[in-house]
N, C-alpha and C positions, 0 to 999 in steps of 0.2 A: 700462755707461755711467759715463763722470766726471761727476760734478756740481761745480759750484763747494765748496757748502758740504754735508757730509752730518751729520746730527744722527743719530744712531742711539740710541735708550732712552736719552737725557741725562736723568740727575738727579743733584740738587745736595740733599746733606742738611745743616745745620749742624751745628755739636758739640754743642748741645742737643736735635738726634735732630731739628725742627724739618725735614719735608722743603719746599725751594722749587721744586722743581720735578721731576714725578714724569714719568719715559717718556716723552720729548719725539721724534717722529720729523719730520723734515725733511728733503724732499733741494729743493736749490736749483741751478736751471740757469743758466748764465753769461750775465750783462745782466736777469738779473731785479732786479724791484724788490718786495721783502717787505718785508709790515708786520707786525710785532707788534703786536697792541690789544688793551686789558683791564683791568680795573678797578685800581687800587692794590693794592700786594702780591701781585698775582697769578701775577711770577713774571716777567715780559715783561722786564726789565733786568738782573733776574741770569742770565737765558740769553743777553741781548747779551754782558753783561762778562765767561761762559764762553767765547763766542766769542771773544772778545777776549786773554784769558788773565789778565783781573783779576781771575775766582773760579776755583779748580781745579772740576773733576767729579769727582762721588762714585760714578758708575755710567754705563755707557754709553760710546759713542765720537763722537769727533770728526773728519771727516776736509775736507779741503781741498783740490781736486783730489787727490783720490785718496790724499792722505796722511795719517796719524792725527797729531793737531796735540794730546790728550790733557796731555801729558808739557814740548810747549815754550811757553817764554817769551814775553812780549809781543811782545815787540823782535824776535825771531824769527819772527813769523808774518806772511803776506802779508795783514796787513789795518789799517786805516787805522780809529781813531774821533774823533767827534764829539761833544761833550758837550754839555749846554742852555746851561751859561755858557761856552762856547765855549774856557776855557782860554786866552787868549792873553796873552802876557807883555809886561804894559803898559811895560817897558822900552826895548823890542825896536821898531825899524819893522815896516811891515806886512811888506816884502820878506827881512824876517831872521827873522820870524814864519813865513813859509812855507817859507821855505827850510830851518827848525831841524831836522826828519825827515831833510831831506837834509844837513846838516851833522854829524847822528850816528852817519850810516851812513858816512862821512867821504870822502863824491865830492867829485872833483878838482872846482875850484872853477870853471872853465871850463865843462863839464857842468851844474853846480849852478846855477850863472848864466840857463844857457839854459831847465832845466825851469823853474825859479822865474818867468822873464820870457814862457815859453809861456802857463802857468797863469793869471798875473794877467793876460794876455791876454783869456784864455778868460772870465775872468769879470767882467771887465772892471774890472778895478784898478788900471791902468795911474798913473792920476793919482792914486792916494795911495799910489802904493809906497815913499815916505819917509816917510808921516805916522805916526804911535803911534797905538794902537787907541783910546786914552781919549777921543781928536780926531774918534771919527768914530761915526756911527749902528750901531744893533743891527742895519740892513740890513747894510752893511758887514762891521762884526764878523763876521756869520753867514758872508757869501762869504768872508771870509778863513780861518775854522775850514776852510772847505770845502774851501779852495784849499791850505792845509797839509793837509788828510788826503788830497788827491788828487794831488798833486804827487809823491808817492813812490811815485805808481804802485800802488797795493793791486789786490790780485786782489777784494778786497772790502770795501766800505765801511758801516762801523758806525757808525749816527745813532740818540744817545739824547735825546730829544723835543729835536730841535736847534734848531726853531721857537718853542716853549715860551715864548722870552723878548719876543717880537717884539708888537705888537700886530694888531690885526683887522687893518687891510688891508695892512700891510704882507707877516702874515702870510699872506697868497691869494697877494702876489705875487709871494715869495718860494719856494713851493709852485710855479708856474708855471714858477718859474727854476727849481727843483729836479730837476722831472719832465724837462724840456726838456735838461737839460746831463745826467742821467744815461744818456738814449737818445742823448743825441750820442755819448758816449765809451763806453758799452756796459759800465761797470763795475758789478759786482753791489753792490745797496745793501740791505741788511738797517737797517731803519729802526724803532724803536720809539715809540710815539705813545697819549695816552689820547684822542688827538679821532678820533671817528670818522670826520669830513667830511674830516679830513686821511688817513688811512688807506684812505678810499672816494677820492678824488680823486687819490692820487700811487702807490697801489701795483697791483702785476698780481695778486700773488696774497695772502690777509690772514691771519694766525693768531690766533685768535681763545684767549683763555688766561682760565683760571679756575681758581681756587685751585691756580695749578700744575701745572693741565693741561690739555692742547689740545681746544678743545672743536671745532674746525673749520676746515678750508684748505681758502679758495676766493677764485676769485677776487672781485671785489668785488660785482659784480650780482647771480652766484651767490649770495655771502653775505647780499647783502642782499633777496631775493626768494625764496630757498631755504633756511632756516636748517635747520640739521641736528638741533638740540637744543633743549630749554626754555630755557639760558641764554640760545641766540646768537637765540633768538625776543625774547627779554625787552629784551637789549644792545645790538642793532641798531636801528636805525631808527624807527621807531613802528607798533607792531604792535599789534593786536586779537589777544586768544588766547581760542579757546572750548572746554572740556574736555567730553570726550563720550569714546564710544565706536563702535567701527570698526562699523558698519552693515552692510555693503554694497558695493558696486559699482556706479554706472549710469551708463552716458556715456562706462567709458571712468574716471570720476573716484572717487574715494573717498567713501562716505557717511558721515557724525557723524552720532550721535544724542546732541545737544546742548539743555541745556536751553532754549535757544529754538527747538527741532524738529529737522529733519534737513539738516543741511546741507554741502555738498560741497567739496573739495579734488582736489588734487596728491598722494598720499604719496609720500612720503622710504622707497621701497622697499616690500617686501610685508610686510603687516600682515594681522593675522589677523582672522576675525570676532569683535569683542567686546572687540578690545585697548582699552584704555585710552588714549587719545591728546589731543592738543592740537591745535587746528584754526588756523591762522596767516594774518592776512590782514594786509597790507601796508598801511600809511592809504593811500595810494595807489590801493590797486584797489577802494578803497568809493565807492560813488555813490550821492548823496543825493539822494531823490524824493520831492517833495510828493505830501502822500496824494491821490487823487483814485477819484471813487466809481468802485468794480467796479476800480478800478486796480491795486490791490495783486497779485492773482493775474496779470496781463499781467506786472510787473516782476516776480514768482517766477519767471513761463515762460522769460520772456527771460535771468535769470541764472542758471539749470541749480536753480532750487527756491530760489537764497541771497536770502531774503529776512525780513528784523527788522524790526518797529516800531518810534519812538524819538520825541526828541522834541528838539526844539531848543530848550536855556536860553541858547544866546550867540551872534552873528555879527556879528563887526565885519572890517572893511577897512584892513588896513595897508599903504599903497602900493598896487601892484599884487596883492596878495593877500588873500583871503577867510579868514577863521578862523574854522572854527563849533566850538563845543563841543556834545554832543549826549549825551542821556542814554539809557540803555539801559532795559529793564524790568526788570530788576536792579538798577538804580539807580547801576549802573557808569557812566564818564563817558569820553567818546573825544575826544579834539583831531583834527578834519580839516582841510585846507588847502587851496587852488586856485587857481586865477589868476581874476581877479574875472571874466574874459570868462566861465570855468564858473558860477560864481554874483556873479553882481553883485549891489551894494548891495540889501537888501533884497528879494534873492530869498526869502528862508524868515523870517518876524517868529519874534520869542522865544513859545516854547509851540507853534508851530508841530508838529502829528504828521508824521513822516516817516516813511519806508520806506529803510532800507538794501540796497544792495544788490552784487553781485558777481559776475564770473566764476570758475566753479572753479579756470581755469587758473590765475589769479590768487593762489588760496590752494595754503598745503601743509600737510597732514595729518604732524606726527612724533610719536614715541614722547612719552609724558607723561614720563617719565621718563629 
């Protein structure tokens, strides 16, 4: 099979031996949309700018439909980038802004005319195709980076945090144009991002990267309900982790023996009795229950045994949603959330004892390590 893009063992070592990125595999199929996400230095932009051809590779191959792309030039490769500050030459109108890739590559000016007037079509630029960038909004700016790196036609399109400059809401809605125009035209968009929300919200499938190396590809619900590792438990979303060891079996689920008792999971494949593991539950899949006498055992029954005492120091109501902070018997401290119809005002006073609780399915059992 051709893939669009294939990453095979990429790594990139500096000349101070310094490796950025160790054994990177990837194969990407045509019209996907990947995100790279990962803490700072971890490695996620200098794999873009390999693809790109603005770092060489120190090991490994690179292929692009079916071709090793290794050895050529920028300028020579079917792919198109986008930078945060968008690059564009405040000299230039927007129309001689987009059309510049095409004016390099040095198409007849008839031709040039027409992609250049499709594009700002497409994105609807029509009415400032004379204006200079300095004249118009980061909204703007952003579709016009976009409309020059897609005008020249790339077999794939590299975006590093191209969002990054925008603010909150312009930012959603610009995410919304994003997603929306890359499923129109079907172009593969390899996108790099440290926000999760934007990663979980615009890509199909996410690589999740730490110190250089891939800790997880999947797509996003997968990633964020299934983490495969301690890191992508830690980096995603907001999670509860309870370290224990592999018990058992019952249900069908995985049993912890955790220091708040036994408690059950999902594993991330077969584990043996007595491994070492991390129990991972989602803020999402816990649910908070006022204690009530003889109650506690009925909400163990009901969630396959997952059930913790706790105690609630905080809950307040912002807008439509509930915030409670709630203390563990370890003295650990969890942030949970819900739409106030689940707990409205003053469902649970501060000091209040609770009961946590869970489906197994809900949780997943992975290596501690």
């Amino acid at each position: 099979m051709i893939y669009d893009l294939e990453l095979y063992q990429i790594g990139k070592v500096y000349e101070n031996g310094t490796p950025a990125v160790i054994d990177f595999n990837l194969a990407v199929n045509k019209g996907e949309f990947i995100a790279f996400l990962g803490p700072s230095g971890c490695g996620k932009t200098t794999t873009l700018r390999m693809i790109a051809g603005f770092e060489s590779i120190s090991s490994g191959n690179m292929m692009i439909k079916g071709v090793r792309m290794n050895d050529i030039g920028p300028a020579q490769r079917p792919t198109s980038m986008i930078f945060q500050n968008y690059a564009l030459f405040p000299h230039m109108t927007v129309r001689n802004n987009v059309g510049y890739g095409l004016d390099v590559k040095g198409m007849a000016r008839t031709e040039r005319n027409a992609k250049v007037d499709r594009i700002l079509s497409t994105l609807g630029l029509e009415d400032i195709a004379d204006k200079k960038p300095d004249k118009l909004s980061g909204g703007q700016r952003q579709r016009i980076a976009l409309a020059r790196g897609l005008v020249v036609e790339p077999d794939i399109l590299l975006l590093d945090e191209p969002l990054g400059a925008l603010d909150a809401n312009l930012r959603k809605a610009i995410q919304n144009e994003l997603k929306l125009l890359q499923k129109t035209l079907g172009v593969t968009f390899v996108f790099v991002t440290h926000a999760q929300s934007e990663a979980l919200a615009l890509s199909d499938r996410i690589v999740v990267m730490n110190q250089g190396r891939v800790e997880q590809i999947s797509p996003p619900h997968q990633l964020y309900t299934r983490p495969n590792t301690p890191f992508v438990a830690q980096f995603i979303g907001r999670n509860t982790i309870f370290k224990g060891a592999v018990k058992g079996k019952a249900a069908g689920h995985t049993v912890v023996d955790t220091p708040f008792g036994l408690l059950a999971g999902d594993a991330n494949g077969e584990m043996d009795e007595g491994a070492n593991v991390s129990l991972v539950i989602p803020a999402e899949a816990i649910e908070v229950h006022a204690v009530a006498a003889g109650g506690r055992a009925e909400i163990a029954r009901l969630s396959g045994g997952n059930a913790i005492d706790a105690k609630i120091r905080r809950f307040d109501v912002v807008g439509h949603i509930s915030h409670l902070s709630v203390a563990l018997p370890d003295g650990r401290m969890l942030a949970l959330e819900a739409h106030v119809d689940k707990y409205p005002p003053g469902a649970f006073p501060v000091d209040a004892d609770i009961t946590l609780a869970w489906k197994p399915e809900r949780a997943t059992v992975i290596p501690a390590h």
